[in-house]
Each structure stands twice: as C-alpha cells, then as structure tokens.
N, C-alpha and C positions, 0 to 999 in steps of 0.2 A: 118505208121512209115517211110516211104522211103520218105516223106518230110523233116527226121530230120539228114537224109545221109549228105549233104552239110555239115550241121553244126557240126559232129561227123569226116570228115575229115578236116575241117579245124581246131576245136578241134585237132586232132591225130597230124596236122604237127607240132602247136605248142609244142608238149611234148617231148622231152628229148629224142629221138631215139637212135640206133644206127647210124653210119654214111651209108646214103645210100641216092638214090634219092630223090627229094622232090616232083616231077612230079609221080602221079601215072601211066602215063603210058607210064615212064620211068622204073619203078622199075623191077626188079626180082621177079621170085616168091619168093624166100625167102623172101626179101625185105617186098613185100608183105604182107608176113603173119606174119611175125615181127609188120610190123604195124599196123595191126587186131587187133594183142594180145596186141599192145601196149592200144588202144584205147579201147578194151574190159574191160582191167582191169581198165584201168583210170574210166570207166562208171561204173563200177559196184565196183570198191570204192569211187567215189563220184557222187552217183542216185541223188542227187537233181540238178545235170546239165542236165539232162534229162527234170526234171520238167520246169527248166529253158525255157530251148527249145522249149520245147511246151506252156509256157506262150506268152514268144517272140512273136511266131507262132500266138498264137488267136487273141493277140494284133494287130500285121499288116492286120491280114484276117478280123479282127472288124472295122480297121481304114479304110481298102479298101472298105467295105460292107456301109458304112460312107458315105464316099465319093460317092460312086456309087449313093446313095441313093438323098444325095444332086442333082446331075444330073439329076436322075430320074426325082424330084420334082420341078427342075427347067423349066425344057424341059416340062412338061404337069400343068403347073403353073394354067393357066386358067381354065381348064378343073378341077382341083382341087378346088379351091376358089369361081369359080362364073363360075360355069358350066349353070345359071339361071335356073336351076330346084330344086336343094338341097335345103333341108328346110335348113334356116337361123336362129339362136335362140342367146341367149345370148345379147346383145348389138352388133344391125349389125353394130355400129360404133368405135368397138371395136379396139384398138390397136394390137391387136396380136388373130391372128385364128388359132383357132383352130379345124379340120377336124378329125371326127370322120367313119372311114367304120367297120359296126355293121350288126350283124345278132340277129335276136330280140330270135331265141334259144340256143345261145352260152353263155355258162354258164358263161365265163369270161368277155365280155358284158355285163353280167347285174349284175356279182361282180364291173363293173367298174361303171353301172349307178350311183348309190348313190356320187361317189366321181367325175366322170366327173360334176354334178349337183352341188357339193358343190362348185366344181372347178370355173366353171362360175357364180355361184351366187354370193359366197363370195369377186370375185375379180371385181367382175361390168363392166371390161372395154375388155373384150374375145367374142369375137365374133366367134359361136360355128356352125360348118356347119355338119349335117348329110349326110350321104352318104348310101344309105339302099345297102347292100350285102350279099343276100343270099344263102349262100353255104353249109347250111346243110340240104337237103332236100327238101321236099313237105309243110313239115310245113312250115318253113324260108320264102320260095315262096310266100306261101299263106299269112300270117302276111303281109310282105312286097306290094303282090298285094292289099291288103287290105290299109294297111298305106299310101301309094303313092296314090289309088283313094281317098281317103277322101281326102288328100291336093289337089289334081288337082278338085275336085269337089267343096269341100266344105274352103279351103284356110291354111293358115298357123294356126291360133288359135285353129283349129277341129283338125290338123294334132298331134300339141304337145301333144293333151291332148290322143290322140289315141295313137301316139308312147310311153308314159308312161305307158300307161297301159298295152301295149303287153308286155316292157322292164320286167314289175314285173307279169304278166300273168302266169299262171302255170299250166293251162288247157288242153285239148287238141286243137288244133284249129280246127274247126269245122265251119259248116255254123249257126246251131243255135248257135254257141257263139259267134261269128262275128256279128251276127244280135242284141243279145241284147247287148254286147258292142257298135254299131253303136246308140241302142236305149237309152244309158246311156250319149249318148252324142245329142242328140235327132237329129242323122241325118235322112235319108230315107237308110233305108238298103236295098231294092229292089235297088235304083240308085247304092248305093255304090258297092254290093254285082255284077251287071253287067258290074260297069265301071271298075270293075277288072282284065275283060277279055279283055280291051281294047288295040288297038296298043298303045296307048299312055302311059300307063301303062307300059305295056311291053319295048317301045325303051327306057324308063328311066331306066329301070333293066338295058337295054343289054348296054346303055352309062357307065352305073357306071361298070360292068362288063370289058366291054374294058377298061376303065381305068386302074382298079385293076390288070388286068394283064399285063399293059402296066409299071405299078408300082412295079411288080412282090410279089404282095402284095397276098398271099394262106392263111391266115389266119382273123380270125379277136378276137379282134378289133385290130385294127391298125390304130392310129393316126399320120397326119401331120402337123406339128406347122414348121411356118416358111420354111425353107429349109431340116429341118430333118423328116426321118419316126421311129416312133416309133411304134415297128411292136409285137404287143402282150399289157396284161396287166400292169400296170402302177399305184405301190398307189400313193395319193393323193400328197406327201411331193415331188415326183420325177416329176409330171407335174408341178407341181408349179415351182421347181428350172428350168425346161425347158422353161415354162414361162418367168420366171424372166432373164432366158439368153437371151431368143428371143430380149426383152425388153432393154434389156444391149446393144446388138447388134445393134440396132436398127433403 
C-alpha cells in the first residue's frame, strides 16, 4: 500500500480543508492530523478511488513490464530467431515468427500444443521456432536430452515427430520408453540414447538457458512474436490477434 501514499496525498490536497498549509512539511501537527482525518474519511466514503489507484498502478507497471520486454527482445534478437540450432517448423518463410520456449512436462505447454499447432497450420504463413527449456526437473532434462540428440543426429523431420510425442506423452520417462519411442520412429536408440550425454547436447541446453535468463523469462511456455514476450499461456483467439498485429505492424 505505501505505493498508493502519493496518490492519497495529492488526493487530500485537492479536498476542501480547512485553511492551513499546503506543504506537508510545512504544516502543524494539528494541521496535520486534520489532514489524515480529512483524507481517511474522503477514502472510506468513496473506496472505489482506492480501486481506482491501484488499477492506475497495474496499468503503468504492465506498460513498463511492455516496454522492458520490447528491449529485452530487441537487444538478443538474433540469438532468439536464428540462434542456428532451434528447430524451425511452420513455413521457414514465414511472415511473422513465432518462438516458442517449452518444457515437454509443463502442463500449460502441452494445454497450449493443440492450439500453437492449429495456430501455425491453419495460418500457413508463421514461421514457428522451438526453443527446448528445461526447468522442471530430471524428467524435463531427460526428454529435452533426448529430443535435441535425435535432431542433431538424425535431422529436423525425426526431431518433429519425437517432439510431438513427448508434448502428448504421459509416461514416465525412462530409458526403456525412450528406446521404444526412438524405435517407433525407427532410429538407433543405442546412438540416440548416448548422444545424449554429449557436449553438444548439452551447450545447446546451456545457450537456450542463458538466453532465458538474459530474457528474464522463469516460466514457460513463453512466447516471442515480433518485439513482444508473451510470458505464460495464451488461447488460441489471443495469438492470433497478436499475429494479426505483428502483421499490421509490419
């Protein structure tokens, strides 16, 4: 509440006082306390200026949070877009990108799969960049090591079809259920299952990780289109109009 001080004194001066200072640290204590009680009552017979206040409040701390974000995304642009390791999907020659940072056990990740999927299909022309971020655990890790060795072994085609299936997966993740998923998609799961542990592997985790925190992005998913982050989930009717702005913009 001591953020809404400013706005309850300048409130208080406007009202009807008696005659006294206008400087508070000019006043008397009388003075003073005349104008507490002036401003008390004024608040608590009219509480929706309170509410006022603190809409005010969110509004410029949403607009600052905005703007910041813009910077952010401007400042680490490349590193976002064509970092050259992120799998690419969608139409790579799409008018407007869309960046996705996902963790394959976040439950709000995979309430958004179905509709990031309608999102890019149904519009043809979105060019859809994954970002693998792993930040809930050993599982998350594991998936993720998994996912990124099949692309860097076996290429982009093997990687989509593996990232889908972890997205909707409900298993535990395990080495025998990594091996017959690897065998559903008829790779070598001894190659995959090793290249996991690789550095290469691994410095594509820790790039998307420095980003993420360079982005000050703690959650996922969190999408970037254009110059905005949209940091959480997102139905389908609300990327679209963020699309279609980017696109306005443009």
């Amino acid at each position: 509440m001591n953020r809404l001080i400013p706005a309850a004194v300048s409130l208080g001066l406007a009202l009807p006082l008696p005659a006294m200072a206008t400087d508070l640290t000019e006043m008397t204590d009388g003075e003073r306390a005349a104008f507490r009680q002036e401003v008390r009552a004024y608040l608590l017979d009219n509480p929706e200026v309170i509410m006022e206040a603190v809409d005010q409040l969110r509004q410029q701390e949403e607009a600052a949070a905005a703007d910041q974000d813009v910077t952010l995304v401007q400042t680490n642009a490349q590193a976002i877009y064509d970092d050259g390791f992120s799998w690419v999907g969608g139409n790579p020659e799409g008018d407007v990108t869309v960046v996705e940072f996902l963790d394959y056990r976040c439950g709000y990740c995979r309430k958004a799969y179905d509709e990031v999927n309608e999102l890019v299909q149904s519009d043809g022309n979105i060019r859809f960049v994954v970002k693998e971020l792993p930040i809930l655990g050993e599982a998350s890790l594991t998936s993720s090591r998994f996912a990124i060795a099949v692309k860097q072994l076996e290429g982009d085609a093997a990687y989509e079809g593996v990232h889908d299936a972890l997205m909707t997966y409900k298993g535990e993740v395990t080495e025998p259920a990594l091996r017959r998923l690897a065998g559903t998609y008829g790779l070598d799961a001894d190659a995959v299952l090793d290249h996991m542990q690789s550095d290469e592997v691994a410095e594509e985790i820790a790039q998307t990780r420095a980003l993420a925190q360079r982005l000050q992005i703690s959650g996922t998913p969190t999408f970037v289109m254009g110059d905005q982050m949209l940091r959480g989930y997102a139905p389908l009717d609300v990327m679209r109009e963020i699309v279609a702005n980017e696109r306005a913009d443009g």
